[in-house]
C-alpha positions as CSV (number, residue, x, y, z in Angstrom):
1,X,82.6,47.3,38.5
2,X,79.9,49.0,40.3
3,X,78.0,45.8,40.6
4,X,81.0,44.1,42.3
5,X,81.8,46.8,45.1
6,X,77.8,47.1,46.0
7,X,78.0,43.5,46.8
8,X,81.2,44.2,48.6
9,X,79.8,46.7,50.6
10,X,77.0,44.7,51.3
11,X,78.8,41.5,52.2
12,X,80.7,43.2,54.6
13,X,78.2,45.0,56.3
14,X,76.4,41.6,57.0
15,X,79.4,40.1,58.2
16,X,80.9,42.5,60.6
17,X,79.3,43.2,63.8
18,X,77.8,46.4,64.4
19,X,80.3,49.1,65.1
20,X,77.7,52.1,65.2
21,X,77.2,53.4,68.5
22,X,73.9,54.1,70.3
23,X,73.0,57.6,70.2
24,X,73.4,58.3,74.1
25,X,76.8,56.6,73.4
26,X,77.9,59.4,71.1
27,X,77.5,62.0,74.1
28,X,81.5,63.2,74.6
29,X,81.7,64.9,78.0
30,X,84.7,67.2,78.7
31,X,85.6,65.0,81.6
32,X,86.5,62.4,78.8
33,X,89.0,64.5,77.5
34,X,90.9,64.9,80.3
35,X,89.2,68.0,82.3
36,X,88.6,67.8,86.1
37,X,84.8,68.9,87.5
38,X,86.4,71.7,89.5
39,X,88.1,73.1,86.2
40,X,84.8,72.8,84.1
41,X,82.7,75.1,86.9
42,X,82.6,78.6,86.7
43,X,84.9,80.0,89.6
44,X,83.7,83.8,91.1
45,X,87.0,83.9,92.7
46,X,89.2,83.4,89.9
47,X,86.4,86.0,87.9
48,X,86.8,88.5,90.4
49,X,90.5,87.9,90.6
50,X,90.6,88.7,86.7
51,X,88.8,91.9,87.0
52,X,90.6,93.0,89.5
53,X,94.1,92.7,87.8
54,X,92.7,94.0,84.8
55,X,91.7,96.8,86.6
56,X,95.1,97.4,88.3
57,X,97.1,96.6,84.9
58,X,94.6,99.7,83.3
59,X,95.8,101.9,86.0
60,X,99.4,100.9,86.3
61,X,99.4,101.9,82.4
62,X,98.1,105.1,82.8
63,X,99.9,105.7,85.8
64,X,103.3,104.7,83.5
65,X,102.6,107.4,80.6
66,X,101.7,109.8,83.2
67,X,104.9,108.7,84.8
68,X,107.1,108.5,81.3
69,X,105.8,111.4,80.1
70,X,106.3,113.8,83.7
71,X,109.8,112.5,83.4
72,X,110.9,113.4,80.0
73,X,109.6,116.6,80.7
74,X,111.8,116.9,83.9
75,X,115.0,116.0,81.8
76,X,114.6,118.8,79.5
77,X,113.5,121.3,82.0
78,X,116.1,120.4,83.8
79,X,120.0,121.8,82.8
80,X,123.5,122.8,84.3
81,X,123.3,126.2,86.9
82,X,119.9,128.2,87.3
83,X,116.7,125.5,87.4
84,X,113.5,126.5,85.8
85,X,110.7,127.2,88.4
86,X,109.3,123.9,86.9
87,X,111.6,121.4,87.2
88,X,110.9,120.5,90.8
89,X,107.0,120.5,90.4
90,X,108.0,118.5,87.1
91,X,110.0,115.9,89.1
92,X,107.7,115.8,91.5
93,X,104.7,114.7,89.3
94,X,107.0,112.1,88.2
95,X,107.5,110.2,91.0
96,X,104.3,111.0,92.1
97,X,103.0,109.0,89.2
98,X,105.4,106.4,89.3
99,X,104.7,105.5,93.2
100,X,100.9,105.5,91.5
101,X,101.8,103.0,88.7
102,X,104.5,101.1,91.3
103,X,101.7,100.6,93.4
104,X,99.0,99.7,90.9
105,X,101.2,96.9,89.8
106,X,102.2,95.7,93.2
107,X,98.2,95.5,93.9
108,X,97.5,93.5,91.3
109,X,96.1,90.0,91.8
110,X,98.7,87.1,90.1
111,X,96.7,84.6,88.9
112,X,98.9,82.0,88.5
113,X,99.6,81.1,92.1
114,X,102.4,78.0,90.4
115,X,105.0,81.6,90.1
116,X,105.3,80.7,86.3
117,X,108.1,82.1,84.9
118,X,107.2,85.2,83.2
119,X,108.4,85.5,79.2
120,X,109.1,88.0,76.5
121,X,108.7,91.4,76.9
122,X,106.7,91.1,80.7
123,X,110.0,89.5,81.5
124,X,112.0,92.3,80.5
125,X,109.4,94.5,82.3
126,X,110.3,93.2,85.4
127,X,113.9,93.4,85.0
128,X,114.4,96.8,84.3
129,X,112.0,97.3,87.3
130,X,115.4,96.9,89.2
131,X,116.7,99.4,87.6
132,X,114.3,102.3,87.4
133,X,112.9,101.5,90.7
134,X,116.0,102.2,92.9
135,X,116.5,105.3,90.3
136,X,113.5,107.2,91.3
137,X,114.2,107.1,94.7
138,X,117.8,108.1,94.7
139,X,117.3,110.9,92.0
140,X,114.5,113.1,94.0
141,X,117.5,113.1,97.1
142,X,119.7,113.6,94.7
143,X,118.2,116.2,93.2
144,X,117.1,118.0,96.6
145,X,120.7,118.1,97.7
146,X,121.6,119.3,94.7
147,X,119.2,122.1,94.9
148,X,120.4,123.0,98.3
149,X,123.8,123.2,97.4
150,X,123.0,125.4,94.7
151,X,121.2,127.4,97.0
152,X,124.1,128.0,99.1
153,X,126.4,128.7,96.3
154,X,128.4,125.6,97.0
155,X,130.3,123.4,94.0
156,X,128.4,119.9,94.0
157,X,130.8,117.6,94.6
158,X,129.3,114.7,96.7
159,X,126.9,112.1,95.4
160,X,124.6,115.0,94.6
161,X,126.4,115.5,91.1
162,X,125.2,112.2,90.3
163,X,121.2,113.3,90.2
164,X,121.8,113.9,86.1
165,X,123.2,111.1,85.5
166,X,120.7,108.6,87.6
167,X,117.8,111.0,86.3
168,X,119.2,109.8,82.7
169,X,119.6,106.3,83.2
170,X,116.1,105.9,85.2
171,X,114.3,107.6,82.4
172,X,115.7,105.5,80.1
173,X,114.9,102.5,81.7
174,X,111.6,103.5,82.4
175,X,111.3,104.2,78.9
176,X,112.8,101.3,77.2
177,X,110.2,99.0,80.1
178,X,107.2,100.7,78.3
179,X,108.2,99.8,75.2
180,X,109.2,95.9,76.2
181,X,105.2,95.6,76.8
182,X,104.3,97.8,73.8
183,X,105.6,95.9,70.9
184,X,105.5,92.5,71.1
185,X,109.5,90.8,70.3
């Protein structure tokens, strides 16, 4: 048996043509495959556009706990009648953080210029961006003519008795988009 497939081997090998390739013939360049010269060089644009929206993504996270965290404290300091002394300065750090995360974000370099659709939890992100954002601008008025009004001794009974109740929902937005980019779904 061994005899007869060594002769088959070599029978065929003296039959066919040569199908090895010359050495510098082996050499696959990544243009073969389908990749363009351009894409192959190293681009200091698109580097520099990378660190930069890493940078800006860093911030706009640390600017978002800040801002998370400022605003859960401002819902519990915060209550029906007399104020604590800190809820202002509380409120205040809030949206002072979140217009420092908003911003971050806002600077940050996209990188696909195409405007692929975002997916998954950056999606969600987003979308609750149109929710919180409009949130922490209304509850700071809100919440100002509210504290004038208690000032005066009035009832609240304009839009101002709303500032709870779009303090609430903001914060929970603004929570709930933390966690769309914290665990992945």
């Amino acid at each position: 048996m061994f005899k007869i497939l060594t002769t088959l081997i070599l029978v065929c090998a003296a039959i066919t043509p040569n199908y090895c390739l010359a050495e510098e013939e082996l050499d696959l360049k990544l243009t073969d495959l389908g990749f363009t010269k351009e894409a192959l060089n190293p681009s200091t644009e698109l580097q520099q556009k990378l660190e930069d929206r890493r940078f800006y993504l860093k911030q706009h996270q640390i600017w978002g706990l800040v801002s998370v965290g400022a605003m859960t404290l401002a819902l519990f300091s915060g209550g029906e009648g007399n104020l604590p002394p800190e809820h202002p300065y509380l409120a205040g750090l809030a949206f002072t953080s979140y217009a420092a995360a908003a911003y971050t974000a806002w600077k940050a370099p996209e990188i696909d210029e195409k405007n692929e659709k975002h997916t998954g939890g950056t999606a969600w992100h987003r979308r609750l961006a149109w929710i919180h954002f409009p949130g922490m601008i209304a509850a700071p008025i809100l919440g100002y003519m509210a504290a004038k009004k208690m000032e005066k001794g009035e009832k609240l009974d304009g839009p101002e008795k709303y500032h709870k109740d779009v303090a609430g929902v903001t914060a929970a937005a603004l929570g709930i988009a933390m966690l769309t980019v914290s665990f992945e779904f």
